[in-house]
N, C-alpha and C positions, 0 to 999 in steps of 0.2 A: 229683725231681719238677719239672716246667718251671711257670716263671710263664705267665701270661699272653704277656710279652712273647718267650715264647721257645716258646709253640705249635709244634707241628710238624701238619703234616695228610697225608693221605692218598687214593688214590683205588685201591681193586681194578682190576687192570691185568691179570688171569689170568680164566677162569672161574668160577673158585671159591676163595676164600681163606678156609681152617678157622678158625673165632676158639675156642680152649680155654682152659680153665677154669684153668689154671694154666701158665706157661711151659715146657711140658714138650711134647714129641709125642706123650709116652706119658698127655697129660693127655684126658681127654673133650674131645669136640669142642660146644662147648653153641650154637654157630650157623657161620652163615656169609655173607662177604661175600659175593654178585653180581658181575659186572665193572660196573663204572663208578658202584657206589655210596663214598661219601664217607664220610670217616672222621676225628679228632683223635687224636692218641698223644699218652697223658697220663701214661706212662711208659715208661722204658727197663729191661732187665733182660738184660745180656748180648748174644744174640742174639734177644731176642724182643720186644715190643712191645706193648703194654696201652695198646687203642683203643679209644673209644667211638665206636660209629655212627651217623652225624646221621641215619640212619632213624630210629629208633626208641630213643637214648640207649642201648643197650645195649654192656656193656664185655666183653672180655675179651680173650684175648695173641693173636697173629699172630706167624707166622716173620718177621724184618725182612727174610729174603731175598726175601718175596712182597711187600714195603712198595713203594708205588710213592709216589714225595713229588709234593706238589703245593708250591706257594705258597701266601700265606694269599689273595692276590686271585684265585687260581685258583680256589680253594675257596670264595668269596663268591660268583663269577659262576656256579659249577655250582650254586649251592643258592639262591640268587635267580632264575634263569631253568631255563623248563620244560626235563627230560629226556624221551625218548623212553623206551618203557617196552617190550622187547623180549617179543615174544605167541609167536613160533614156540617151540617146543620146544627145538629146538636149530639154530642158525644160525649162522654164520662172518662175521664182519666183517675186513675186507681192508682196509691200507694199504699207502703203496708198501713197506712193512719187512715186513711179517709177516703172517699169519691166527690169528685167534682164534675158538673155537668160543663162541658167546654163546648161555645157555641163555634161559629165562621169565621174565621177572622181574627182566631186567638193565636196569640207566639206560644210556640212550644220550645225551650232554649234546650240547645243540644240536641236534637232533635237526632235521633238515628234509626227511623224506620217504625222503631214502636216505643222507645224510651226516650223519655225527656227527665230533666232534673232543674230544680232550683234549687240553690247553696247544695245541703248535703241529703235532700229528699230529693227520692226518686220515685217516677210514676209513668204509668204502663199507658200510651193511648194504642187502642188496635184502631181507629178511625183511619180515614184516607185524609192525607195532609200533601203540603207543597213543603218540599224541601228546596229546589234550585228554582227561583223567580225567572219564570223564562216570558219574554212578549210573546206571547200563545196568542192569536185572537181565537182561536178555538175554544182553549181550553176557558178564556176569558167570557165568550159567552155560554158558555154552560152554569158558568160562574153567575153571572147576573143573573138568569134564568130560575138558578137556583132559589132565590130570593123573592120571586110572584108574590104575591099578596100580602106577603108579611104589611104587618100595619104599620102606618108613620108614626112616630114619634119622636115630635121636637128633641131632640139632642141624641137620640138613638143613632147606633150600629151593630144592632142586632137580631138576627132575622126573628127575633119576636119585640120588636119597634127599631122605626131605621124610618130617618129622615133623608130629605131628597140627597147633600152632599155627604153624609155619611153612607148613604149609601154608595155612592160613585168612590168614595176615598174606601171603602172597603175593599170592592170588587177590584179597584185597582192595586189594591196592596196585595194580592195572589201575582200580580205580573211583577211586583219590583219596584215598580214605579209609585213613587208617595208623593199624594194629593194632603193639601191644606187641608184645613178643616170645615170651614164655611165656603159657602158657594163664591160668594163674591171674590173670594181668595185665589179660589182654584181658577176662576178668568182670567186672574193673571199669570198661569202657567202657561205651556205651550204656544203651537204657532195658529195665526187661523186662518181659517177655510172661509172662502168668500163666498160659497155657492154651497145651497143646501145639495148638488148635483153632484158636488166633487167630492162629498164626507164620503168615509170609512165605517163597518164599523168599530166600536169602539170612542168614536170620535166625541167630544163632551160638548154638549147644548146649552145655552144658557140664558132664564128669561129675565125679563125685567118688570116692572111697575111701572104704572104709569109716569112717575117722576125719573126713570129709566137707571132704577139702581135694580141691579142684579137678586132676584129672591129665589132663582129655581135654578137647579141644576140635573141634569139627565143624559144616560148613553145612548147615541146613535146606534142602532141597528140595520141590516138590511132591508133593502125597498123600504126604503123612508120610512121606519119605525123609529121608538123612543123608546125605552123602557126607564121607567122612573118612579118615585118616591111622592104621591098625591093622593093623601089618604089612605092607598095600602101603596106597594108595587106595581106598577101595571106599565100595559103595552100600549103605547098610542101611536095614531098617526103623526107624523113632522113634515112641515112643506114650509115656505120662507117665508111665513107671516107666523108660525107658532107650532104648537100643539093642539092638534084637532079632536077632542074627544067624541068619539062617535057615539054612546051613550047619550050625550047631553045634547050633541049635533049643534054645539060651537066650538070655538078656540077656547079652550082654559091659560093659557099663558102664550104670552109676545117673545117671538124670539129674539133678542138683542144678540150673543154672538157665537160663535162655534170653534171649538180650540182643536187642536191634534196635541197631545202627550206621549202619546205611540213613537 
C-alpha cells in the first residue's frame, strides 16, 4: 500500500479503460474509465492496479498496461481547471502521434474550443463539447436522447454499453452535477418528490426488488415518461406503481423513490 508520500496517479489515455471487481480479466467489469478522466492507484497487485476515481471516489483494478501516469502537479492542474466535456457520440481527437476515438462523456483538460492537452501533448478535437456545465434542462434532454438504444452493459458508460446508473451519472455530468456510481448510491443524493404528479424533468426514479433494495435507476421526462438503461436505452411509460413497458404490456420494475438533483 503507498503512503501518501508515495501516491501514484493517473489519467485514461484509451477510450475506455474496464475498472473490475477484482484483479482478474476474467473478473466483472463494475465501471469504466472515459479518456481523459483522472484517477489515484492506491494499490499494486502484479500486473493490475486498484484506482480510485476522482469522479466519483469509486475503486476498483485496471490493466497497468492501460495505466497512463501522470505527475502529482499534473493531476492538481487537470482537477483545479475546467475540462471540456466531449457531447459527440463518438469523435476522434488527433495529435501529431496518433488518433483516438473519444466517445460522450470524455474530459478534454484545457479544453479551448478545439484543443486540449495532457502533460506536454496536444490534440485537435473539432467535435461539439461542453465547456461551461450549465443546469440546461434543454440541453440536458437532448443529452439523454442522444443515447436510445445503445446497449446495457453492466459496468458501462458508454454510448456503445451503458448501464441504467452510468447512464444517469453520465448525462448528468454535461450539467455539473456529479452523480455516484451505483444506483443505490445516487438515492441518496438530492431531495424527494412525493408524487409521481409533481416530478420534473430531469428528476431520477428509482426501483427496487422485491426485498426493496434499490437495483434501477432512470430519468423522468415529460408526460410521465422514463428514459432509462434496460437492455438497450429506451422510453417508457412512469405512473406511481413503476415502469410500464408497453411492449410486454406489464410493469418491468416497482417504483421505490424519486429524488430532485436539479
Amino acid at each position: 500500500m503507498f503512503t501518501f508520500e508515495d501516491m501514484k496517479y493517473g489519467i485514461a489515455y484509451l477510450s475506455i479503460v474496464p475498472i473490475r471487481k477484482e484483479a482478474s480479466h476474467k473478473s466483472e467489469m463494475v465501471s469504466q474509465l472515459l479518456f481523459g478522466e483522472t484517477y489515484e492507484v492506491i494499490q499494486e497487485n502484479s500486473n493490475w492496479l486498484l484506482i480510485r476515481c476522482s469522479y466519483d471516489n469509486y475503486e476498483g483494478w485496471i490493466d497497468s498496461n492501460q495505466h497512463r501516469e501522470i505527475n502529482e502537479k499534473e493531476f492538481l492542474n487537470i482537477m483545479e481547471n475546467a475540462s471540456g466535456v466531449a457531447l459527440e457520440l463518438v469523435n476522434s481527437a488527433a495529435s501529431g502521434y496518433h488518433s483516438i476515438p473519444i466517445v460522450a462523456g470524455s474530459n478534454l483538460p484545457f479544453f479551448d474550443g478545439m484543443n486540449f492537452k495532457i502533460g506536454k501533448e496536444k490534440f485537435i478535437y473539432n467535435g461539439q463539447a461542453i465547456q461551461n456545465e450549465a443546469k440546461n434542462i434543454a440541453l440536458f434532454e437532448r443529452v439523454a436522447m442522444r443515447y436510445l438504444n445503445a446497449p446495457y452493459l453492466w459496468g458501462g458508460r458508454s454510448p456503445f454499453g451503458i448501464d441504467c446508473s452510468g447512464f444517469t451519472q453520465v448525462v448528468y455530468k454535461f450539467t455539473g452535477i456529479k452523480l455516484l456510481r451505483d444506483a443505490y448510491q445516487q438515492a441518496e443524493q438530492g431531495s424527494v418528490i412525493n408524487f409521481i404528479e409533481e416530478t420534473q424533468p430531469g428528476d431520477l426514479a428509482f426501483f427496487s426488488n422485491e426485498a426493496g433494495t434499490i437495483i434501477h435507476v432512470g430519468i423522468i421526462l415529460k408526460d410521465q415518461r422514463i428514459i432509462h438503461s434496460s437492455g438497450k436505452v429506451r422510453i417508457d411509460k412512469i405512473d406511481h406503481f413503476g415502469i410500464y413497458n408497453s411492449e410486454l404490456k406489464k410493469y418491468s420494475h416497482q417504483l421505490k423513490v424519486i429524488k430532485r438533483v436539479f
